[in-house]
C-alpha positions as CSV (number, residue, x, y, z in Angstrom):
1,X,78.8,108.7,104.5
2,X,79.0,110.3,101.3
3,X,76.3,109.7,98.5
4,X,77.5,107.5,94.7
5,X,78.3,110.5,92.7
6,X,76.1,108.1,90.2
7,X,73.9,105.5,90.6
8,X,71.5,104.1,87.9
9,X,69.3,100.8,87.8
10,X,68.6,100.7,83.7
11,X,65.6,98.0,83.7
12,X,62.9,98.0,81.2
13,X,60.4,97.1,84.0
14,X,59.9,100.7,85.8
15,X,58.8,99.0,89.3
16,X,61.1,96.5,89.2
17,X,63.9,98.7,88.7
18,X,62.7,101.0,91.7
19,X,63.1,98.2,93.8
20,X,66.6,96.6,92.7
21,X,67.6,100.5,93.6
22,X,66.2,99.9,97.1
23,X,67.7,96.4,97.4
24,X,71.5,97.7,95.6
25,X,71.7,101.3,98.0
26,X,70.4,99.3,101.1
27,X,72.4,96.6,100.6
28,X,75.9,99.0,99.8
29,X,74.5,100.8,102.8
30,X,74.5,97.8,105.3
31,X,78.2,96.8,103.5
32,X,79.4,99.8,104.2
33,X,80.3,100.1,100.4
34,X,79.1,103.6,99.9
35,X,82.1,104.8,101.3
36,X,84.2,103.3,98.6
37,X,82.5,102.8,95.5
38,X,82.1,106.6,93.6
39,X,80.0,105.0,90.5
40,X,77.4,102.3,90.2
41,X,75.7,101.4,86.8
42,X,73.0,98.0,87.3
43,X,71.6,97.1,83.7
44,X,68.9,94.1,84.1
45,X,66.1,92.5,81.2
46,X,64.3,89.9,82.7
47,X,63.6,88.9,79.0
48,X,67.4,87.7,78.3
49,X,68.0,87.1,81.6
50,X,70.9,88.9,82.5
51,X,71.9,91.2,85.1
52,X,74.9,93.5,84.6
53,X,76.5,95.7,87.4
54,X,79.3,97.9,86.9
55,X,81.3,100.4,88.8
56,X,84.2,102.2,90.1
57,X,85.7,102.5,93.0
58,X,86.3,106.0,95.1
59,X,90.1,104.7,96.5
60,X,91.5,101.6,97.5
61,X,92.4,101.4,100.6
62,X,96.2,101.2,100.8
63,X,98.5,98.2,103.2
64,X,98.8,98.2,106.9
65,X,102.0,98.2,107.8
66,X,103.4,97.5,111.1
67,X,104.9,100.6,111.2
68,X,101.5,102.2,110.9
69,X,99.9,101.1,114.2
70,X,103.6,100.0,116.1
71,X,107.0,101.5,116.9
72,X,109.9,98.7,116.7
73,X,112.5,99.1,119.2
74,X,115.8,97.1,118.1
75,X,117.7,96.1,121.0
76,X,121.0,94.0,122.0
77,X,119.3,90.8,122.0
78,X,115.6,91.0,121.4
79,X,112.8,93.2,118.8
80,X,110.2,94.6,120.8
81,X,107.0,95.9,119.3
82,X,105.0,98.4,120.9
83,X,101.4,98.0,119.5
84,X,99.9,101.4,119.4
85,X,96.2,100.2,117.7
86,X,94.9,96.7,118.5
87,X,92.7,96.9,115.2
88,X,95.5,94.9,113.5
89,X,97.1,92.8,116.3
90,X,96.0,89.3,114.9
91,X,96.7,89.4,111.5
92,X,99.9,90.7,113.0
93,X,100.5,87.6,115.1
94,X,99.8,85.4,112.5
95,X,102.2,86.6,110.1
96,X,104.6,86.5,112.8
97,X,104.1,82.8,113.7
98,X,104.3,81.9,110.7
99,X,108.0,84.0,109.6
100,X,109.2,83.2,113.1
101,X,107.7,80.0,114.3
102,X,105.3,80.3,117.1
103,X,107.4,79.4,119.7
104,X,109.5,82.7,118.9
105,X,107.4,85.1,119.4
106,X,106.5,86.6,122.7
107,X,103.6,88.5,123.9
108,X,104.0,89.3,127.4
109,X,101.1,91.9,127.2
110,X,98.7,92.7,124.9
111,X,100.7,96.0,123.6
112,X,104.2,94.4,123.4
113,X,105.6,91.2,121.5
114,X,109.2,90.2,121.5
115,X,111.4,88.4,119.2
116,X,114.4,87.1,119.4
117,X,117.0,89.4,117.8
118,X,118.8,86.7,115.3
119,X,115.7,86.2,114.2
120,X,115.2,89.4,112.2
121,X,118.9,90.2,111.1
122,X,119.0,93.4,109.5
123,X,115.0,93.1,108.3
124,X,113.0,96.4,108.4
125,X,110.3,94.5,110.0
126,X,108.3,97.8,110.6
127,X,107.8,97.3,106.2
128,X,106.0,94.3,106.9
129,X,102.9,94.3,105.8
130,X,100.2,93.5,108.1
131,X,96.7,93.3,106.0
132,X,95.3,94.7,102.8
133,X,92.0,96.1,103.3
134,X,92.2,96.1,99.2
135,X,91.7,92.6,99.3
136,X,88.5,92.2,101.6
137,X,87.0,95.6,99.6
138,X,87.1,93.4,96.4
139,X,85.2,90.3,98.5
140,X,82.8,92.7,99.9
141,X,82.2,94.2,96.5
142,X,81.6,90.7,94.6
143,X,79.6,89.9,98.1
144,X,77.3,92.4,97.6
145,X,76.8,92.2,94.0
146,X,75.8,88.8,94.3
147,X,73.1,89.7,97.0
148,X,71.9,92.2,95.1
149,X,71.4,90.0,92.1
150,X,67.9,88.7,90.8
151,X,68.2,85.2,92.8
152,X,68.6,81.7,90.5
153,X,71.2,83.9,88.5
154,X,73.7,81.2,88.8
155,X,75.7,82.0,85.8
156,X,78.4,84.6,86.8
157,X,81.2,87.1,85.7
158,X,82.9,88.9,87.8
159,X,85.8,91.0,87.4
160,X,87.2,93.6,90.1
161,X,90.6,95.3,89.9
162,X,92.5,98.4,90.4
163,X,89.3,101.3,90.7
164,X,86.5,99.4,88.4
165,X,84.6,96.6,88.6
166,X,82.1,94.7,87.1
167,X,79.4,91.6,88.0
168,X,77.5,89.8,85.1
169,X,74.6,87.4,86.3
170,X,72.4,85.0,84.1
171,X,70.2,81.8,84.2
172,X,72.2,80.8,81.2
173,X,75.1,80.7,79.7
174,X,75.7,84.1,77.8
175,X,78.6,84.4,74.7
176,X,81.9,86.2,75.6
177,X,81.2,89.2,73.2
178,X,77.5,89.3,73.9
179,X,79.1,90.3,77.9
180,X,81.6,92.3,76.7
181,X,79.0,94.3,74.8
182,X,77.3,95.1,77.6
183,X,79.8,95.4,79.9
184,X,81.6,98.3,77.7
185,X,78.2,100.1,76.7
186,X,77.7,100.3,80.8
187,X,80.8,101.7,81.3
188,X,80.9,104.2,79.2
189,X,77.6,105.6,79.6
190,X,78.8,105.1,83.5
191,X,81.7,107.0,82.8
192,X,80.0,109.6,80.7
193,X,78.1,110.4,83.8
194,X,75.0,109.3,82.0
C-alpha cells in the first residue's frame, strides 16, 4: 500500500495531535483509503472547537462497464452475456431487472444471462455501466472522516468532488467565511507540501 505523500495533524495540543495521527492513518488503513487518497491535512483547536480535514485524492476510480468483466454475444433471437469476473454480477442484475423487467432476464448459470433480443434493439449494452467505485470512494472518505473526528462534533461540512475533499466538524455552529478561511489556508499549505 503506498504511504500519503503528506500527512499532517496541525493541533495545538502536541499529545493530542500524536494520537488523532494514530486514530486518522489507522483508521484510512482499516478503509483501505491509503490507496487512494495522495494528501491529508487535519487542523483541530479544542479551544474553538473545530476540526478541519482536508485532502486530495490519488485517482478516482473510473466506471465498470459491462464490457469490462463480459463479452456480449448478439444473436438471432436472444443477447447472451458471458460474465468473465463475478465481482460485478449483482449490480449487473439489478440494472438489468430494472431496464428489462425481471422476468426478461435469464440466468441459466452463474457466468451466462440471456435476454430477449427485441429487448435491446440496436443498444450497445456492453456501454452500460455497471457500478462506479467513484461513488462509494466519496462514502468511504466522508465515513472515515467522521470516525476520525473528535466525537460530539455534531456540526458538519463536508464537501468531496472530483480529486479534493474536505470535512469540517464543530460543537457549534461556525460562520461560512470563518470555514472557508480555514478550509483555504489548509489547502494551500496542503498543496504547498507544507
Amino acid at each position: 500500500m503506498p504511504p500519503l505523500n503528506y500527512f499532517e495533524v496541525e493541533c495545538s495540543d502536541a499529545v493530542g495531535g500524536e494520537a488523532y495521527r494514530r486514530v486518522a492513518a489507522d483508521v484510512l488503513q482499516d478503509l483501505d483509503l491509503l490507496r487512494v487518497i495522495d494528501r491529508l491535512h487535519i487542523f483541530i483547536d479544542p479551544r474553538v472547537p473545530i476540526f478541519v480535514a482536508v485532502g486530495l485524492i490519488r485517482h478516482i476510480p473510473r466506471e465498470i462497464r459491462l464490457r469490462d468483466f463480459a463479452s456480449v454475444n448478439v444473436q438471432e433471437n436472444r443477447v447472451v452475456i458471458d460474465i468473465g469476473d463475478e465481482t460485478y454480477l449483482a449490480p449487473l442484475l439489478q440494472r438489468l431487472w430494472a431496464r428489462y423487467g425481471k422476468e426478461r432476464v435469464e440466468q441459466p448459470d452463474r457466468f451466462t444471462v440471456v435476454l430477449p433480443a427485441e429487448e435491446v434493439p440496436g443498444e450497445r449494452i456492453e456501454d452500460m455501466v455497471v457500478a462506479d467505485p467513484g461513488t462509494s470512494l466519496y462514502r468511504d472518505i466522508v465515513y472515515a472522516m467522521q470516525y476520525i473526528a473528535p466525537e460530539g462534533f455534531k456540526v458538519r461540512r463536508q464537501y468531496v468532488k472530483g480529486t479534493r475533499f474536505y470535512y469540517v466538524a464543530s460543537e457549534d455552529t461556525l460562520p461560512e467565511d470563518v470555514v472557508e478561511t480555514l478550509v483555504a489556508e489548509r489547502f494551500a499549505r496542503l498543496e504547498g507540501g507544507g
